[in-house]
Every structure is written in structure tokens, then in C-alpha cells.
C-alpha positions as CSV (number, residue, x, y, z in Angstrom):
1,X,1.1,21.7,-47.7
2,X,-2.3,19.7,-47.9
3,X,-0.3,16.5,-48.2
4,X,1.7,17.5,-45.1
5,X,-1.3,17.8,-42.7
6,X,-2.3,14.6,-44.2
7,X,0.5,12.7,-43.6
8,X,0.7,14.3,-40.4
9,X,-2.8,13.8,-39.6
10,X,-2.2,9.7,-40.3
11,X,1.0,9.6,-38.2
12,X,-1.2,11.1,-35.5
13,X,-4.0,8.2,-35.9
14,X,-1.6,5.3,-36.5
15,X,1.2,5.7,-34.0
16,X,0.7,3.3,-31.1
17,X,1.1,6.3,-28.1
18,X,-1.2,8.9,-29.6
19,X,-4.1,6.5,-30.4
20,X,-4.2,4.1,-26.9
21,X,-6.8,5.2,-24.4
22,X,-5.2,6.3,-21.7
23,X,-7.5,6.2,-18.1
24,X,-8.2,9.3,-16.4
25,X,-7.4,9.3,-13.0
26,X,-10.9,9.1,-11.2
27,X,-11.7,12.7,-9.3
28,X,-11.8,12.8,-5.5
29,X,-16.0,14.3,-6.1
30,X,-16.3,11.0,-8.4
31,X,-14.9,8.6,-5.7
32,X,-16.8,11.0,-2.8
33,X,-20.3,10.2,-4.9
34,X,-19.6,6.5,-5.1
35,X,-19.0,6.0,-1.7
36,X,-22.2,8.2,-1.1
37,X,-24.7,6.8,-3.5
38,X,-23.4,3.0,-2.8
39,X,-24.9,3.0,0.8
40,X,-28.0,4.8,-0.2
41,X,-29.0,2.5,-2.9
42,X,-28.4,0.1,-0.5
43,X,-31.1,1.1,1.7
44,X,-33.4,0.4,-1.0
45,X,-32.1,-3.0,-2.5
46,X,-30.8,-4.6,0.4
47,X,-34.8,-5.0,1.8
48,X,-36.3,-6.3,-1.4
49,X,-33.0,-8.3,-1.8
50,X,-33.7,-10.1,1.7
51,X,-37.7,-10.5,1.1
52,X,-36.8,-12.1,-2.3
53,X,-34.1,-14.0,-0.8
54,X,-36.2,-15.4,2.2
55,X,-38.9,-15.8,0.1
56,X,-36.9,-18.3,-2.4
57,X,-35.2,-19.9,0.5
58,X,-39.1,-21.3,1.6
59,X,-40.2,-21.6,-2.5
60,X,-37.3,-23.7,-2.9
61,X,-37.6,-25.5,0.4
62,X,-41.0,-26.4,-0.7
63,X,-40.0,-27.5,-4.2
64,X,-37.3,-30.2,-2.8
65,X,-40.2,-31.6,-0.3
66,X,-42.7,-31.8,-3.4
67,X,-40.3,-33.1,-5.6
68,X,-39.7,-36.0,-2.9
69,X,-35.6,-34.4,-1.8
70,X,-35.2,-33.7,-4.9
71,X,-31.9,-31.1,-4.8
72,X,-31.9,-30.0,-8.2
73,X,-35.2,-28.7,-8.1
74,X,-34.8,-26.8,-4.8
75,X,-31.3,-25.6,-5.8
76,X,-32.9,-24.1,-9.3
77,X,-35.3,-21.3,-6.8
78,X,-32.0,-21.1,-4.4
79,X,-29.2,-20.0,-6.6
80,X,-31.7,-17.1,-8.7
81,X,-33.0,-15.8,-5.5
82,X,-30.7,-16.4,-2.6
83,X,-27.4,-16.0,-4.5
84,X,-25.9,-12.9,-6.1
85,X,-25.1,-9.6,-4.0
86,X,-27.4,-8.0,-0.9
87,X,-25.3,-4.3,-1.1
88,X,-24.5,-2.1,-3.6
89,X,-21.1,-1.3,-3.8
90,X,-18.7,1.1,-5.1
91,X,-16.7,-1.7,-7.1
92,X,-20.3,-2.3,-8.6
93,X,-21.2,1.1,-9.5
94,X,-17.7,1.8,-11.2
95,X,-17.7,-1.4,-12.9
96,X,-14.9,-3.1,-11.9
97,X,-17.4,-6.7,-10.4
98,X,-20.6,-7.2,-12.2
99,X,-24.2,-6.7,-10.8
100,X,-25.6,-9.4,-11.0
101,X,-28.8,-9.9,-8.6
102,X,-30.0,-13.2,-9.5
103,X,-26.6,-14.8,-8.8
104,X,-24.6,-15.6,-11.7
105,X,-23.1,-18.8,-11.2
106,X,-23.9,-21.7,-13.6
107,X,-25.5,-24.7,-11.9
108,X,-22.9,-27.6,-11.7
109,X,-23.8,-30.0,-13.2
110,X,-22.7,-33.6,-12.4
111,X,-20.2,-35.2,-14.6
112,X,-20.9,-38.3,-16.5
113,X,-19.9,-41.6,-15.1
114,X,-17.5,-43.5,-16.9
115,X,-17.6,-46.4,-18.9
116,X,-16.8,-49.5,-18.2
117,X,-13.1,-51.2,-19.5
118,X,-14.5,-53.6,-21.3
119,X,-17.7,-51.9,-22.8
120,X,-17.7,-49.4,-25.8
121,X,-19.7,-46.4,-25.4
122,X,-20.3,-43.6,-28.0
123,X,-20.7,-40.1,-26.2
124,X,-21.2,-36.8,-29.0
């Protein structure tokens, strides 16, 4: 008997249909307090999302005049502090896009130039 609930007991863990998460269907009070609590937390980081945002559009302003046009430099305040989302929403809270305030995209960088035809360069 033991070895029956044992072997019954591994069939149960191995098989492929028993042991797969399966997704619960989200509740209608679930999808009710998403749509609820995306706007309201809204309200409170879509004004320190614009401040910041304004504030890095003039820092990085500044930095590309200091730096004599240089783009790089302004673009390195720009992307962290005007880029990423200004609302909260439902996708965000369920998980389905990333939060990510600061933006999130790498800076591009430029690609190298090539070589000449008749010149041999060594590149790692």
C-alpha cells in the first residue's frame, strides 16, 4: 500500500499536466482595483515625474552649452530624467510592461568607423 501512494504520489509530481502552472483567470474586484489604484497613484507620480523631467530637460540643456554642444553629455541628464513613463498604469501594476522611471533604454552608441581597404587594423 505505502509503495502505491508513492508511486502515485510521483506520477502526480512528474506528469507534464498536473505539475504546469496554470494562470488563474484575474477576478473582476482584481481588474476593478487596478483600474482604480492606477489613476490614483498617478496623481502622485505624474507631478514629481514632470518637475524631475523639466528639471533634467534645463540640467541637461545646461550641460550641452557647458560642454561646448556637446550631445552626449546633455543626452546622459535627458534620457534618466525625461525618458521612462509619466502614468501609472494597469499594464504596470499587473506586470505585464516594466516600471521603469528613469527610462530604460541603453544610450546608442555610435558604431565604429571602418577601416580602410588597404590598412590592417586589430579591433578585440
Amino acid at each position: 500500500m505505502r509503495r502505491l501512494v508513492i508511486g502515485l504520489s510521483l506520477l502526480a509530481f512528474l506528469s507534464p499536466g498536473m505539475s504546469l502552472a496554470q494562470q488563474a483567470e484575474p477576478s473582476m474586484g482584481a481588474e476593478f482595483a487596478k483600474g482604480v489604484a492606477a489613476p490614483v497613484l498617478s496623481l502622485v507620480y505624474f507631478p514629481v515625474k514632470l518637475a524631475g523631467g523639466i528639471a533634467g530637460g534645463l540640467l541637461g540643456g545646461i550641460s550641452g552649452w557647458a560642454t561646448g554642444g556637446n550631445e552626449r553629455a546633455a543626452e546622459s541628464i535627458w534620457r534618466p530624467t525625461v525618458g521612462g513613463p509619466y502614468f501609472i498604469t494597469p499594464e504596470i501594476l499587473d506586470g505585464e510592461r516594466p516600471f521603469l522611471p528613469f527610462g530604460g533604454e541603453p544610450t546608442a552608441q555610435p558604431a565604429p568607423a571602418p577601416a580602410p581597404s588597404g590598412s590592417m587594423s586589430y579591433q578585440p
